[in-house]
Each structure stands twice: as structure tokens, then as C-alpha cells.
Kinemage of the C-alpha trace (Angstrom):
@kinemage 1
@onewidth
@group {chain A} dominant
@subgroup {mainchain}
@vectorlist {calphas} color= white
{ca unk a 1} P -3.250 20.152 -40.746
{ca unk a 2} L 0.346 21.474 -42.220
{ca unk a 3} L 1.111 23.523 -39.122
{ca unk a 4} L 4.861 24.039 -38.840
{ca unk a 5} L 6.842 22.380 -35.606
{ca unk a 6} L 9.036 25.628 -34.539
{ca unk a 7} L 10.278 24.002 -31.268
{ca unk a 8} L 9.334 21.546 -28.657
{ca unk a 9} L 10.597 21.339 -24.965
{ca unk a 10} L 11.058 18.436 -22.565
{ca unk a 11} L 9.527 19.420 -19.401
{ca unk a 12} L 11.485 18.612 -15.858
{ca unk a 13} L 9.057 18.669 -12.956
{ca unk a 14} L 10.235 18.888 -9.211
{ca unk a 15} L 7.829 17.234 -7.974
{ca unk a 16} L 8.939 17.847 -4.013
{ca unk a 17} L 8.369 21.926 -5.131
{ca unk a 18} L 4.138 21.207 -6.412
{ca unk a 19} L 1.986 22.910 -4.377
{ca unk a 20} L -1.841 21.739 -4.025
{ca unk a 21} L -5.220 22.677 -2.631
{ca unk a 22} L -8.572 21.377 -2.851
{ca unk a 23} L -11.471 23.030 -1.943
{ca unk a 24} L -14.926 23.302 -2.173
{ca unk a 25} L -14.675 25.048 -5.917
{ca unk a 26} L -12.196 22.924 -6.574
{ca unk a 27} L -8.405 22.148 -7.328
{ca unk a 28} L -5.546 24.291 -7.688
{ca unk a 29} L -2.391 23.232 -8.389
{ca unk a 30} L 1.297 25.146 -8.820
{ca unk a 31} L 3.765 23.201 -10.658
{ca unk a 32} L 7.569 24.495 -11.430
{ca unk a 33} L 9.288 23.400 -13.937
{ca unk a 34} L 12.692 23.646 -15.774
{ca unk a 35} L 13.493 22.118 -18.960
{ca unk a 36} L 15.497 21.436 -22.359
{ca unk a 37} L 14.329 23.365 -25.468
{ca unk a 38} L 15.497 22.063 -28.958
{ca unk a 39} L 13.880 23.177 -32.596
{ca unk a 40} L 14.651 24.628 -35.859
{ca unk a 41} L 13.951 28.000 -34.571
{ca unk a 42} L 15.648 27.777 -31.007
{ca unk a 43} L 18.328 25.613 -28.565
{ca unk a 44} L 18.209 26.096 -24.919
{ca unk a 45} L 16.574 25.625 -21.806
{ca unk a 46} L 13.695 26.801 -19.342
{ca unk a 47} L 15.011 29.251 -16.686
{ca unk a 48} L 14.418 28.543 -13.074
{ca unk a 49} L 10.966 30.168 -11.761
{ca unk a 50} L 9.114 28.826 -14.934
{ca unk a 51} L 5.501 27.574 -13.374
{ca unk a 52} L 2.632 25.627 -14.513
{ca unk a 53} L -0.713 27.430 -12.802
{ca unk a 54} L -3.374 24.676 -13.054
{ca unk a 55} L -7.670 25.084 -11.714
{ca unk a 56} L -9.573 22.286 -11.702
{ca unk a 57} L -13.372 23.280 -11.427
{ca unk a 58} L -15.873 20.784 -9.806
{ca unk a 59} L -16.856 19.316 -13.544
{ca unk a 60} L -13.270 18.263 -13.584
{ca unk a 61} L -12.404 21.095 -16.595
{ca unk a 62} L -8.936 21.508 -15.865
{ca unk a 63} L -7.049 25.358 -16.425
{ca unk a 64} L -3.868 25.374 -17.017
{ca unk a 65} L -1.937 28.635 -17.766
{ca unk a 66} L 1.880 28.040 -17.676
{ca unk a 67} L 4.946 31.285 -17.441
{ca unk a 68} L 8.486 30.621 -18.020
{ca unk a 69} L 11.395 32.412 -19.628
{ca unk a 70} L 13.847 30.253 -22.327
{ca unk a 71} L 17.633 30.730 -22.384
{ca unk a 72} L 18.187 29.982 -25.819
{ca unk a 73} L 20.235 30.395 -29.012
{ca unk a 74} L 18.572 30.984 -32.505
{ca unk a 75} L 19.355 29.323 -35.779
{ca unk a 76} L 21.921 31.450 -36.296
{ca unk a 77} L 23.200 30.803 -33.036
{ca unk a 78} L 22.593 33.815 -31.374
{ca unk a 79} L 21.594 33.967 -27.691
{ca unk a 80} L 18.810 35.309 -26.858
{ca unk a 81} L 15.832 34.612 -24.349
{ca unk a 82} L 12.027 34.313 -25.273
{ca unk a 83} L 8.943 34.713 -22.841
{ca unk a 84} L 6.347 32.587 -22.864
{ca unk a 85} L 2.646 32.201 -21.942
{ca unk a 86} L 0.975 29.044 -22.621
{ca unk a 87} L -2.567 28.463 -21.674
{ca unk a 88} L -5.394 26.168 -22.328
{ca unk a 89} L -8.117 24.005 -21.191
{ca unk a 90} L -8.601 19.955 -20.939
{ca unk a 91} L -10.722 17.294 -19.299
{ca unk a 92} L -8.773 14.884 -16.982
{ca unk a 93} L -5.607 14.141 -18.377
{ca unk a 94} L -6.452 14.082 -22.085
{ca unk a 95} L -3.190 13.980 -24.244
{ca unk a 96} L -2.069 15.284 -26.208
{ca unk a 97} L -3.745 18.426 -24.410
{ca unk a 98} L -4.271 21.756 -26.744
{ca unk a 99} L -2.583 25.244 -25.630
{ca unk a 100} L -2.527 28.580 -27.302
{ca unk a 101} L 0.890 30.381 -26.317
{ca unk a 102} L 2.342 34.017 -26.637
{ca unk a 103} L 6.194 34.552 -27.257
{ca unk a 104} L 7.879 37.509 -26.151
{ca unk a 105} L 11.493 37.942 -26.956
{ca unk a 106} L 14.700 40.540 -27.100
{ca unk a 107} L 16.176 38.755 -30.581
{ca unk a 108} L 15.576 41.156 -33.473
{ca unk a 109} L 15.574 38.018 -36.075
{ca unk a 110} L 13.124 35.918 -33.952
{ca unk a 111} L 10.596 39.045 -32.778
{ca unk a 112} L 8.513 39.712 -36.255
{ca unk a 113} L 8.425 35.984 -36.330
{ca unk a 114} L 7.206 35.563 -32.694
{ca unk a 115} L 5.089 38.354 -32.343
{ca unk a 116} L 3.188 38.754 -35.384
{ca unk a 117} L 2.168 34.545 -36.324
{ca unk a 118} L -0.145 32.176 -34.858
{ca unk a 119} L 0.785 29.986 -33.054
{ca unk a 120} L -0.333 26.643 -31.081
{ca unk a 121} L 0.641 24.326 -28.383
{ca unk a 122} L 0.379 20.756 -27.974
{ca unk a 123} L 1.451 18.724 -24.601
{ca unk a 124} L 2.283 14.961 -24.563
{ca unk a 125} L 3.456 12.279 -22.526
{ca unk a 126} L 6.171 10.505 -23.655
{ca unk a 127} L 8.296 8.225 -20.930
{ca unk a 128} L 6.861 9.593 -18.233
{ca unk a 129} L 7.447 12.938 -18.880
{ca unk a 130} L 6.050 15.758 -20.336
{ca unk a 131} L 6.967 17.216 -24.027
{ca unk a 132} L 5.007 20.813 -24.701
{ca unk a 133} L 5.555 21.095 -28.867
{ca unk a 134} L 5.221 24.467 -30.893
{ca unk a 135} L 3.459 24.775 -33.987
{ca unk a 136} L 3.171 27.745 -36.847
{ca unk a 137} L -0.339 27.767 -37.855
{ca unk a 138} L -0.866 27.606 -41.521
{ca unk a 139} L -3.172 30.154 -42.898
């Protein structure tokens, strides 16, 4: 695959903020999260409020459908903020896990860009934390 790397952010979990319940359908867990963004397209960070839905079902297919809003500058270093929704599916704890995201943002440069490509998401662990990383999708 030649997809692109656009960005990648280090994910900071407070783990004392998670919020869990298990049931009979299931597992669902709410995880916030801030973080450090750094790229060729982008420099910031993940705003407070930023949260990682995840469902669990009883075959143990895991959900996970995260919201969260980047502070950021762009190449040109212009600031600017970018919305995004990342979701996607995984057994256990597979890494690195697959996610397709949508970016929403108020920079005139970055919004053709954002808007009209294909993009895709991968999440790994690395130290005991979590790194989500961005990727163009060649045609």
C-alpha cells in the first residue's frame, strides 16, 4: 500500500474519568481522551471533551467510534481546528486496529483536502500508550 501518513496523534487517557458497564448484551465503555497531534499536514493537540465510545457485543466484536476536536496549526502555520470522527471495528485488542475517520474543519487550505479524499485510520500501541495514525488513500 502507498497510502500517505497526513498526521498521527499520541493519545492521553485519564484513566480515573473511563466509564464502564457490562451487561447482558454486553460491554460499553466511555473513554476521554486528550492528546498531542504532529504531521506534515497539522501541529496541535486534542481539545478537552474528545471521547472514545467503545461496544463490545457478546462475540467479543468490539465498536469503537471516537469524537474529538484538534487545536492545531497547518503547514503554513495557520491555526485552525479540525473535527474528527473515527470509527471502526476489531476483535479483542488486535493492533494495529483499522478505523475509517471524517475531518471537518474551518481552514480554507486544509477543507478541499479534508473533505473531499479518503482517508484511513490505524491505532497502535507503542509504550504503553496509544498512537491513532492518518493515512491518504492512494487511488
Amino acid at each position: 500500500m502507498n497510502d500517505k501518513l497526513i498526521f498521527e496523534i499520541q493519545i492521553e487517557i485519564d484513566n480515573r474519568a473511563v466509564s464502564f458497564l457490562k451487561g447482558p448484551a454486553g460491554e460499553s465503555i466511555m473513554i476521554p481522551f486528550t492528546g498531542k497531534v504532529k504531521g506534515e499536514l497539522l501541529n496541535g493537540k486534542v481539545l478537552p471533551g474528545g471521547v472514545d465510545t467503545q461496544r463490545v457485543n457478546q462475540n467479543g466484536v468490539r465498536h469503537m467510534s471516537a469524537r474529538y476536536m484538534i487545536d492545531c496549526v497547518d503547514k503554513d502555520g495557520d491555526p485552525c481546528r479540525v473535527f474528527i470522527e473515527n470509527n471502526g471495528w476489531f476483535e479483542s485488542q488486535s493492533t494495529p486496529f483499522k478505523t475509517i475517520p471524517t475531518f471537518m474543519t474551518d481552514s480554507k487550505k486544509l477543507a478541499p483536502y479534508l473533505h473531499c479524499n479518503n482517508f484511513r485510520g490505524e491505532g497502535h500501541t507503542e509504550n504503553g500508550s496509544v498512537v491513532i495514525k492518518f493515512f491518504e488513500i492512494a487511488d
